[in-house]
N, C-alpha and C positions, 0 to 999 in steps of 0.2 A: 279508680283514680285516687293517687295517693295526694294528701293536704298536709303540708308544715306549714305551722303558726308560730314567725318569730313573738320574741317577747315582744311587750311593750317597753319602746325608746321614747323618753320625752313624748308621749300623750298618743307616738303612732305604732301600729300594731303594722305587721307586714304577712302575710299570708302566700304561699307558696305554692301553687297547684302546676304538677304535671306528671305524666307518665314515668321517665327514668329521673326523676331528680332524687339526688345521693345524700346521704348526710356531708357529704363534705362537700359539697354544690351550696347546699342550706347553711352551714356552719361558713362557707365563704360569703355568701348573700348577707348575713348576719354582719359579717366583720366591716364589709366596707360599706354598710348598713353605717354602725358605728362611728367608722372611720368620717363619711359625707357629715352625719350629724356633729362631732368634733372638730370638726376641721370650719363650719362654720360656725361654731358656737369662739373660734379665736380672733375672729376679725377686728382689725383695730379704728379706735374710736373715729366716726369721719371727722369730728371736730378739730381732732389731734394731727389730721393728714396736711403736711404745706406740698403743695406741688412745684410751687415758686423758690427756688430759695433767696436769701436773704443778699444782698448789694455785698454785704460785710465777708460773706464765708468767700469772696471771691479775690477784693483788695487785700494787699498785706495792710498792716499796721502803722509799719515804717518802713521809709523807702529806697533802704539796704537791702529787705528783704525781698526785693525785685530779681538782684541775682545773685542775693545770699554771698554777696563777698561783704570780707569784714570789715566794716567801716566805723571808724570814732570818730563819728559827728559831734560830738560835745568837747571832741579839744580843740583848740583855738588854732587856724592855721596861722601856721611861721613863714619868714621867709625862708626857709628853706623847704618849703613846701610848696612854691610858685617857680614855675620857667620861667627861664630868659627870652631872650626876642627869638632867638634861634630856636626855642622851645626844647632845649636840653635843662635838667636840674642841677643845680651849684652841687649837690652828692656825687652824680655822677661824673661831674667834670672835677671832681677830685680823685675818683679810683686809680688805680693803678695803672691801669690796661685799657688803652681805649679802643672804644667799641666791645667790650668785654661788660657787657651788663647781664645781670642774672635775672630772669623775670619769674614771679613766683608762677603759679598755675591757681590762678583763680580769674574769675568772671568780673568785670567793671560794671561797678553799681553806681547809684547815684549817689553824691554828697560825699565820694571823692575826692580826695585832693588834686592837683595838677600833676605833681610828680607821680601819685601811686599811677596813676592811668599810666603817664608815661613810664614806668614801670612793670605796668603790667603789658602795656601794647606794643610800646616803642617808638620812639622819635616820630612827631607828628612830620609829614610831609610839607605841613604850612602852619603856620600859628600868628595870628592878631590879634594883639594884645593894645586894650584902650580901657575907658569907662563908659560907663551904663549912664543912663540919665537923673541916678539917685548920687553917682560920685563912685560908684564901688567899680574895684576892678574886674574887668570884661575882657576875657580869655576864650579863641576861636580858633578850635586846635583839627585841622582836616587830614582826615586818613585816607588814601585814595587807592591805596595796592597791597593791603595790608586784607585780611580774611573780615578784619571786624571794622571794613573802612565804611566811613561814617562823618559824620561833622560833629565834637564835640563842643557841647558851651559850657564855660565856667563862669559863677561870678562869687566874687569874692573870696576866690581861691578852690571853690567845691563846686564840682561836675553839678549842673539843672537840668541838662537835654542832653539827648543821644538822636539825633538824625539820621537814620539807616541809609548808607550808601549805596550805589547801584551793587546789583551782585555780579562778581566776575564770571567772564563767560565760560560756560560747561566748555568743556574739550571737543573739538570735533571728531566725529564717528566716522571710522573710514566707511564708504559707499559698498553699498552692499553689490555682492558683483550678479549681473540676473542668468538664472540658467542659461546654459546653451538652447537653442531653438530645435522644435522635435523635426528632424529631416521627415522630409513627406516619403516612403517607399516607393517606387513605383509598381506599379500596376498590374 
């Protein structure tokens, strides 16, 4: 009976007893010998491990960053930056061409003007325009047939709420036709 004695790894000795075992059986024993002793001498600290993570890594910051469209919250809305009762923007009822409006391609964020929304969505289907119980103006702009229809709130000229509207109905699927019936043969 043949015996390999690996070395001593960290304090354990491994001893190898059998009939055909090869130098390169012993030399592979060896390695992932090794390999097991290394492999847990890397584990990281439990101290260090969060399982939970943190409220913050979730929230954006600021609340443009909801649908990353670009918003300058820190300039002052104008009027020309509020709709009319019809909920069209004094801009646009100057162009040239009507019903000829360009809408850029980005996402509606919060804090918002009036007109970028309607800019970027398109003539509300309804718009209520009043004030709020502090005196600001209180803007209630409904989309109803539109992809991203919704009930927007404005107050004081910049989108607060987005209320998701129902979603339009999926297309119906024509009726699957059922096999023919198997004839019975006779007999």
């Amino acid at each position: 009976m043949q015996s390999v004695i690996v070395p001593e790894t960290e304090g354990r000795s491994f001893v190898c007893r059998g009939g055909g075992l090869g130098r390169a059986a012993a030399a592979g024993l060896v390695a992932a010998a090794a390999l097991a002793v290394a492999g847990c001498s890397s584990l990281p600290d439990p101290s260090q491990v969060k399982l939970l993570p943190s409220a913050s890594a979730f929230v954006p910051s600021t609340p443009g960053e909801f649908a990353k469209a670009t918003v300058n919250s820190s300039r002052p809305v104008s009027p020309g930056d509020l709709v009319d009762a019809q909920g069209a923007c004094p801009a646009a009822a100057s162009s040239s061409e009507p019903g000829a409006t360009e809408r850029p391609l980005r996402g509606v964020g919060l804090d918002m003007t009036e007109c970028e929304v309607v800019q970027t969505i398109g003539p509300a289907q309804s718009t209520e325009i009043g004030t709020n119980e502090r005196g600001e103006r209180s803007v209630v702009m409904t989309y109803a047939s539109s992809e991203r229809s919704g009930i927007y709130r404005f107050t004081g000229g910049r989108l607060t709420t987005i209320e998701r509207g129902p979603e339009p109905a999926a297309p119906e699927r024509p009726a699957r036709r059922k096999p023919p019936a198997k004839r019975q043969q006779p007999a």
